[in-house]
C-alpha positions in Angstrom: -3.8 -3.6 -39.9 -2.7 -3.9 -36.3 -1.9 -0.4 -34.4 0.7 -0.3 -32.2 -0.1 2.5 -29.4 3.1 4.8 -29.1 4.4 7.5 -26.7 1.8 8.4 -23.5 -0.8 5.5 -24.9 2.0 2.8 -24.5 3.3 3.9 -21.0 -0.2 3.4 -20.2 -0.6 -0.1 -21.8 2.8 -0.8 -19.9 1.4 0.4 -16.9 -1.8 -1.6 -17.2 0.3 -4.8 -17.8 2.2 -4.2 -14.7 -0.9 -3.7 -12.5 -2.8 -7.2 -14.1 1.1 -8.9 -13.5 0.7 -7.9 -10.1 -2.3 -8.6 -9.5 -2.1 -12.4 -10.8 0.8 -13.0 -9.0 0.3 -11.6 -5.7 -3.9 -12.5 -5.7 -4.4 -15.2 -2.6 -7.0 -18.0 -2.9 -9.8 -16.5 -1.5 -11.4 -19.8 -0.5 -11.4 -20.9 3.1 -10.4 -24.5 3.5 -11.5 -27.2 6.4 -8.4 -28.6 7.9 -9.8 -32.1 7.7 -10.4 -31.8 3.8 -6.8 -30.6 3.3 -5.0 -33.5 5.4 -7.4 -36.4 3.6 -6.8 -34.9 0.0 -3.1 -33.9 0.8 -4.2 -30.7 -0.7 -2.1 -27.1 -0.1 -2.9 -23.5 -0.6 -0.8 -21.0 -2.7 -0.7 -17.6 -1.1 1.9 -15.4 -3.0 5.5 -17.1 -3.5 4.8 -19.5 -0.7 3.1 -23.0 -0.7 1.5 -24.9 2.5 1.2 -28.4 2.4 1.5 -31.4 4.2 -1.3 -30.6 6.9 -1.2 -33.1 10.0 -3.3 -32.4 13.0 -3.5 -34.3 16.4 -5.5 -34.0 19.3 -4.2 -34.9 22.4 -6.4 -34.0 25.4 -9.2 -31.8 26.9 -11.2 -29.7 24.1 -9.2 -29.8 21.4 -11.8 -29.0 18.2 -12.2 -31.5 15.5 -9.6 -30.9 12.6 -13.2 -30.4 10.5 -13.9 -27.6 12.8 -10.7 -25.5 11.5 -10.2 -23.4 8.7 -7.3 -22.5 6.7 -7.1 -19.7 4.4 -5.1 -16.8 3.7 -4.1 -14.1 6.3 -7.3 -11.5 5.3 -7.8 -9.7 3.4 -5.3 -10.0 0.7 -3.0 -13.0 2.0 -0.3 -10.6 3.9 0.5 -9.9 7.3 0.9 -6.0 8.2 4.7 -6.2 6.8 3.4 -7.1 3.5 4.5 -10.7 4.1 2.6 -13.5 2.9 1.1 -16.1 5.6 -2.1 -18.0 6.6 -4.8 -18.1 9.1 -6.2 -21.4 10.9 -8.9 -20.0 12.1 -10.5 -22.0 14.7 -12.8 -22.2 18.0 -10.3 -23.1 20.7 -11.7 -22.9 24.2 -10.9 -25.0 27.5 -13.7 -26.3 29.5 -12.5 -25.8 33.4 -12.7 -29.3 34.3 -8.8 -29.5 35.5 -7.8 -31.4 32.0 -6.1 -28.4 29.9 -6.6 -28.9 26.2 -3.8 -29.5 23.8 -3.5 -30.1 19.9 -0.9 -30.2 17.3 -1.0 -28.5 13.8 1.5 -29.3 11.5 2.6 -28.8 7.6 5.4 -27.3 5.1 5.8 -24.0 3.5 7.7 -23.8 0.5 9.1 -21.1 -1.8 8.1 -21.1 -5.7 10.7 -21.7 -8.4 12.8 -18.7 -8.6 11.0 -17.5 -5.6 13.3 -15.7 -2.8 13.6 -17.3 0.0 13.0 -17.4 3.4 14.7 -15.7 6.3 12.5 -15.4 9.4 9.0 -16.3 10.6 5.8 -14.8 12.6 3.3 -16.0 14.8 0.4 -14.0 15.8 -2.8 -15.0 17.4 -5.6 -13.6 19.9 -5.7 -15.8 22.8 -7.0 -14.8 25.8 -8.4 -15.2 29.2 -12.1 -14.2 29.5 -13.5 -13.6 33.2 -11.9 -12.9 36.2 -10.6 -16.2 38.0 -11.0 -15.8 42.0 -8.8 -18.4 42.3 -5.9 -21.1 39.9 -4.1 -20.0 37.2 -5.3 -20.1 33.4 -2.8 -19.8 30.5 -2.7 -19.9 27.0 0.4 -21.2 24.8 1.0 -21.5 21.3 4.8 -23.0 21.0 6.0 -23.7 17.7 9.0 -25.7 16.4 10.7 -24.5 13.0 12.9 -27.5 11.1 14.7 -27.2 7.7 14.6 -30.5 5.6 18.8 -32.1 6.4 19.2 -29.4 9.1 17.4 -29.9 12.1 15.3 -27.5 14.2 16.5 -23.5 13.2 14.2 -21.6 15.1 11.2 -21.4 18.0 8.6 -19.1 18.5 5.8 -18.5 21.2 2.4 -17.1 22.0 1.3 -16.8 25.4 -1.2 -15.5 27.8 -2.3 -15.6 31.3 -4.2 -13.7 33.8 -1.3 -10.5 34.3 0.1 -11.1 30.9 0.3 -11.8 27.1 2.2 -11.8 24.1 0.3 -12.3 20.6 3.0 -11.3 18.1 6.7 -12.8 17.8 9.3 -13.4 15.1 12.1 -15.6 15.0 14.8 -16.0 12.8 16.9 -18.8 11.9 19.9 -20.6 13.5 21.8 -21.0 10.9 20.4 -18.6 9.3 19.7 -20.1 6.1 17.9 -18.6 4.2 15.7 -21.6 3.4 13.5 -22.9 0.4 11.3 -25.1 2.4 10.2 -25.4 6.5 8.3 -27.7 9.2 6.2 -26.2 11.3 5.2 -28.3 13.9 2.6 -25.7 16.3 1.4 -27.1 19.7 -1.3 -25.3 21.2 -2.3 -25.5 25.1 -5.4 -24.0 26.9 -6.3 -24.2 30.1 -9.5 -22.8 32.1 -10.1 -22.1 36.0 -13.8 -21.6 37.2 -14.0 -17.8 36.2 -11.5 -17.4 33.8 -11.4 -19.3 30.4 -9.1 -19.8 28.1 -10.0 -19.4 24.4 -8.2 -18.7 20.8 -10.1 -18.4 17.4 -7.2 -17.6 14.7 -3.3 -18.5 14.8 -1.5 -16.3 11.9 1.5 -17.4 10.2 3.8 -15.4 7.9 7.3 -15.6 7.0 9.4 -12.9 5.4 12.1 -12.9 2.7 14.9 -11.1 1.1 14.1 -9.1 -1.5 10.8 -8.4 0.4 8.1 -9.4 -1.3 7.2 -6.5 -3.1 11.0 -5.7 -4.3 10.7 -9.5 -5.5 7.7 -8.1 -8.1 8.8 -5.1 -8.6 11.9 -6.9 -10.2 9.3 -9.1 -11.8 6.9 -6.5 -13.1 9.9 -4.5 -14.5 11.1 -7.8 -16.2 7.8 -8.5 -18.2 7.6 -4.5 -19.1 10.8 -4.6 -20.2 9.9 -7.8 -22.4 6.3 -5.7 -23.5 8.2 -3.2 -24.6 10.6 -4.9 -26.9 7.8 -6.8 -28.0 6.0 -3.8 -28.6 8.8 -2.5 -30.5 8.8 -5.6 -32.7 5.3 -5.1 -33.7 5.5 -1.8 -35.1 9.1 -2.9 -36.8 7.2 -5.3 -38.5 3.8 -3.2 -39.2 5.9 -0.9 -40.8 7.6 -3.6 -43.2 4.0 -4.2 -44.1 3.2 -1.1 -45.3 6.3 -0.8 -46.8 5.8 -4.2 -49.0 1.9 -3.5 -50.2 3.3 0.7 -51.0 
């Protein structure tokens, strides 16, 4: 005969559901992809309530690495930036040779919201470049500009990276003009070294998150208390019926 736990045994089977709901629903892929494989298999990666797809990748002077060279894969290590908001990581070996010719590439693709999904209000960009050495003499920089579009609205937002020999700034957010919020984005990133003899400019990860209202764990909270709720009832159903059982073969 099935046994229905009751009182401080089902808050705990509740409580066990919620943490295995949240944990399937907020668990990243943990596998790193290769640029190159994503954009020939018009693959995507699911990190959270958002979707990346349509990679495109261009290379348009100096050192820009070979799309196989980069990786994409969730912001580590659980697929959030420090706000809890989901993103991903190219990760990548960007470096200028100082030959005069600065290095630029492109990086493009779409994030989308699930179904029923909240959606998006504003978007990060965080990244380490930098300027190794001391130049004696020229002026190396570092820029990572990015162009935000919504699909039958145009460009809503830009947002930058930058560094050069007396400054930098790694971390930005935009928001959204009009404000949207939106189910779906472009992000088209264009990313510009360039080296002097003695200082060189380099980058190895570009992170990208984008937050929402509810915030993402206000989103599965609601969630969580959803499918309890529905346990619950379920739960309740059970024993209603256990008890017909016993009542039938008494």
């Amino acid at each position: 005969m099935l046994r229905i736990p009751s009182g401080g045994r089902r808050t705990s089977l509740l409580a066990g559901l919620a943490v295995v709901l949240a944990f399937g629903y907020a668990a990243p892929a943990t596998r790193a992809e290769f640029l190159s494989d994503l954009i020939a298999s018009g693959g995507s990666i699911t990190v959270g309530d958002k979707v990346f797809s349509n990679f495109g990748y261009t290379a348009n002077s100096g050192d820009a690495p070979a799309a196989s060279g980069i990786t994409v894969n969730p912001i580590p290590p659980g697929g959030t930036d420090a706000f809890g908001n989901f993103g991903i990581r190219f990760g990548l070996a960007g470096r200028d040779a100082p030959d005069g010719t600065p290095t630029d590439f492109l990086l493009t693709y779409t994030v989308s919201t699930l179904s029923g999904a909240p959606l998006i209000t504003d978007i990060h960009l965080t990244s380490n470049l930098s300027i190794a050495g001391t130049p004696a003499t020229g002026d190396p920089f570092g820029n990572i500009v990015e162009t935000v579009s919504a699909p039958g609205v145009g460009v809503v937002a830009q947002i930058d990276n930058s560094v050069t020999k007396s400054s930098s700034t790694l971390s930005a957010m935009a928001g959204f003009t009009p404000a949207g919020p939106y189910s779906s984005l472009m992000i088209t990133k264009d990313v510009q070294l360039f080296s002097v003899p003695g200082g060189i400019a380099t980058v190895s990860f570009i992170d990208q998150s984008f937050s929402q209202v509810p915030e993402p764990s206000a989103w599965l909270l609601t969630t969580l208390e959803v499918s309890c709720a529905g346990a619950l009832l379920f739960s309740r159903r059970l024993r209603s019926l256990a008890k017909s059982a016993r009542g039938a073969t008494a």
